[in-house]
Structure formats: C-alpha cells, structure tokens
N, C-alpha and C positions, 0 to 999 in steps of 0.2 A: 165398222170404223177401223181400218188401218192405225195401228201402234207407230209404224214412221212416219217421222212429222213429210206433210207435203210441201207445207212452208216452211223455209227456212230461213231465220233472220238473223246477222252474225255480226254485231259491230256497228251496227247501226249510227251513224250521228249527222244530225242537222244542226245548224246555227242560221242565223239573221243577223246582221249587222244595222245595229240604230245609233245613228250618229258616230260617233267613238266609241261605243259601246258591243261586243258581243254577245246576244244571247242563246246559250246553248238550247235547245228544245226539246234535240233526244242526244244522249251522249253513250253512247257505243252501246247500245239498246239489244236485246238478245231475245228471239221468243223463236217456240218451233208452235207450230198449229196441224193436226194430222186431218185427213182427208175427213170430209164429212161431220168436224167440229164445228161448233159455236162458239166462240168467245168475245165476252165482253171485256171491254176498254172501259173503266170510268177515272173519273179524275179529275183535278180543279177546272176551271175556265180557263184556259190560256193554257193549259199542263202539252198540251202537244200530240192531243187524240186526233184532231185530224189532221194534223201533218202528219200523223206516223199513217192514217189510212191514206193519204194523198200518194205516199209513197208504198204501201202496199198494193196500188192500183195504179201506179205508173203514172200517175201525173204533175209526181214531181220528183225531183233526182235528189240524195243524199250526197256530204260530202265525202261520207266515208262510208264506208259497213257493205254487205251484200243482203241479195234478197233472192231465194232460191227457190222457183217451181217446181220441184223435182227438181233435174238437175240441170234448171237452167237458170242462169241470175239475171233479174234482167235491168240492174243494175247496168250492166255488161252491153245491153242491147241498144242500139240505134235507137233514131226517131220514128221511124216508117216499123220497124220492129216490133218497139214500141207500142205504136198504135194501132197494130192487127192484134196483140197480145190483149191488151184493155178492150179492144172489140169483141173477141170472141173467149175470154178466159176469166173476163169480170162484168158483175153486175154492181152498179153503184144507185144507191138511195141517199138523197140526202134531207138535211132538216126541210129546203124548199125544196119542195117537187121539180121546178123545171120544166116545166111543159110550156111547148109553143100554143101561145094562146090564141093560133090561127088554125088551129087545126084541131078534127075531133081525137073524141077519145083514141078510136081506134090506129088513126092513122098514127098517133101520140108512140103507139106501144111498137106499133110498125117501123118507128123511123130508126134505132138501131138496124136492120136489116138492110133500110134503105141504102145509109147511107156504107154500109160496107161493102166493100171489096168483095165481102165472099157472101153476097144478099142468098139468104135463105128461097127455095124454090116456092115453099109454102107461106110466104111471111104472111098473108091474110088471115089466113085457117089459123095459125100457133098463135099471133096475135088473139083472136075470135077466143081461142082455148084458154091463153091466159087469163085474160078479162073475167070469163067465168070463173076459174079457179081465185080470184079475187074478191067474187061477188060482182062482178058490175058487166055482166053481161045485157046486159038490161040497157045499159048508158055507150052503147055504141058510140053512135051520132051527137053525143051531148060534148060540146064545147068544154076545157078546162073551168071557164067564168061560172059555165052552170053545174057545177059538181061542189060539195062540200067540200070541206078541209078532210075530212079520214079517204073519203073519195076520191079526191086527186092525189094522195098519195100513197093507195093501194092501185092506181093507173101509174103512179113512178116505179114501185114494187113489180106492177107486170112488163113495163119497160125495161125494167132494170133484166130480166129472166130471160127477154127477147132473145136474146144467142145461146140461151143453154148454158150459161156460164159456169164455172167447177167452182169461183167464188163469190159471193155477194159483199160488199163494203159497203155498208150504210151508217154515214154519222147523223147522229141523232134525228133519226126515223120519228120520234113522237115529240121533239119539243115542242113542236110549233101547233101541235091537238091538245084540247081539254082533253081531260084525264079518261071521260068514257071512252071519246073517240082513239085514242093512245090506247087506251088496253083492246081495241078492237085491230090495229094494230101487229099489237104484241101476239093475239091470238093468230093473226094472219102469218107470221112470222114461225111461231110453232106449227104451223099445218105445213109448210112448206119445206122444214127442216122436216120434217115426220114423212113428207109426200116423196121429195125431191130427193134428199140424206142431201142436198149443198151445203160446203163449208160456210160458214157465215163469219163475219168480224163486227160485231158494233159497237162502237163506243156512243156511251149513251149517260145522263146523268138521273134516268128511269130505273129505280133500285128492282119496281116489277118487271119491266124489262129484262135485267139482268139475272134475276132468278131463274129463267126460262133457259140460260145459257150451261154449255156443259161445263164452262169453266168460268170463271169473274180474273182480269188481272187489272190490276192500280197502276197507272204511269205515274211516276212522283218525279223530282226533279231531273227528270229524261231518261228513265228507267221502269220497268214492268217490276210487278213483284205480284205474287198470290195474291188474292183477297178470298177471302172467308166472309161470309154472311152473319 
C-alpha cells in the first residue's frame, strides 16, 4: 500500500436548497485515501455518506472543493469525461442491487462492458471468472427473481469489478440482508481487498463491517474525523 494518498479530497462542500432553507451536507470536507485502502464512512441517517460517495464516483458535482485521482480532478472534468472515468475507474455497490430483472445473472455482470465505449474483448470469460470468485458460478442462467437477497448482491459486487476498476464505492452493501447473509457479505468483501489489494470506500451503519476496514472515519455535521472502535 503506497503512503501517498491516491485520493485526494480538498474543500469539499455540497448544500441543497428546501424551501428558503439551506442545508449544508459536507462543508469543505477534507480526506486523502492511499491506493489499495479500505475505509469506512459511518454516521447518522441523513449525515451525508452517500452524497459524499455519489461525488467520489462522479455522479454528482460539488459546489465547491476538488477531488483528485492522482493528479487529475475530476471535479474539473466534462460530462462524456466524466462518464469514461465512472466506467472504467469505479465500481459502485449499492444497498439495492440494481439488476435488470430481464436478464440472467451472467449477462447482469457483462453489462458494464456492454455498454462501454471501450467493451472488454473478453467480457464473457471475466464475467464467467467473477461469478466464481463470488461463489455463484453455479447461478449463470438464473434470473435476478430467482436468486436470494446475499446472491443478488454478490452478482452487483461481480458487476461492480466488471472494468477492473482501481476503486470500489459501495453504500450500504448489507443493509437490506439479515445479519447472516450481511456477514457473508462482509467476508466477500475481505477476500477481495486480500485478492484484488482495490481501494474500497463504504459507508455503512454495519459496526462488523467496519472493523474489517484499514481505517473507520465519522462524517458529523459535514465533516470526516477519526473514529476509533
């Protein structure tokens, strides 16, 4: 694990506007995350964990602050920019899976590849490899409808991996699983930081979840700070 942070975060700040009202979410927010980290995000309901991952994954713009992949911000960066960057440099998991419920597993984990620009020559085969590395090689041809809750999303986990991506953003990966199928999960999640070394970010309200991580940090009123266990 590289000591210079890969992420760099400088100023950060988001607001929403309700009614006559401003509410800040992150107010000049600061974090560095070095290549091949984990860190966890927890923090109240509403505190602003996934707006702050929406904008570490380019899918939503801050008012103010920079956000630096090495040394690109892509704060800085176009639309069409933009969306080759999230294509091929992020993997995102979220509490629902997301999977089109027209199509099987496999095609599921394929359709990042599909739909890009720069489609993988192998996308069948690496799809086929994730699945396994998932456990659910077994569940090719099985439909989203016919798969558990921890099984459809350990098929958004191998979607999410489809491009090889340097980072992973998944907000709350195990809310929506009872607690076995959640810590089965979390184990999925350690093998992959162990297998892969990908930086990961999850903000999660999974206190086991967050123990697994190299670091724990608390947003509070639009601010990161240490958390200690």
């Amino acid at each position: 694990m590289s000591d210079s942070p890969y992420i760099r975060v400088e100023g950060l700040s988001r607001f929403f506007k309700k009614g006559p009202h401003v509410i800040n979410v992150l107010d000049s927010l600061n974090l560095d995350i070095r290549r091949g980290e984990s860190v966890g995000i927890i923090g109240a309901s509403g505190s602003g964990k996934s707006t702050l991952l929406h904008l570490l994954g380019g899918l939503d713009r801050p008012q103010a602050g920079s956000i630096y992949y090495g040394d690109k911000d892509i704060c800085k960066a176009d639309d069409k920019e933009l969306a080759l960057f999230r294509n091929l440099k992020i993997g995102f998991v979220f509490q629902f899976h997301y999977l089109l419920p027209e199509f099987n597993t496999l095609e599921n984990v394929m359709m990042p590849s599909l739909l890009s620009s720069a489609r993988l020559p192998d996308t069948r085969e690496r799809a086929r490899d994730l699945l396994e590395i998932v456990g659910l090689g077994n569940r090719l041809d099985h439909k989203p409808g016919e798969l558990a809750g921890g099984e459809q999303q350990r098929v958004a986990v191998a979607r999410a991996l489809m491009m090889s991506p340097d980072v992973l953003l998944a907000d709350e990966p195990t809310g929506d699983l009872d607690p076995a199928t959640g810590e089965k999960i979390i184990e999925l999640f350690c093998r992959l930081k162990e297998s892969m070394g990908i930086t990961m970010v999850i903000a999660t309200h999974n206190m086991e979840l967050t123990k697994t991580m190299d670091r724990i940090m608390l947003l509070r009123r639009g601010r990161l700070e240490s958390y200690r266990m």
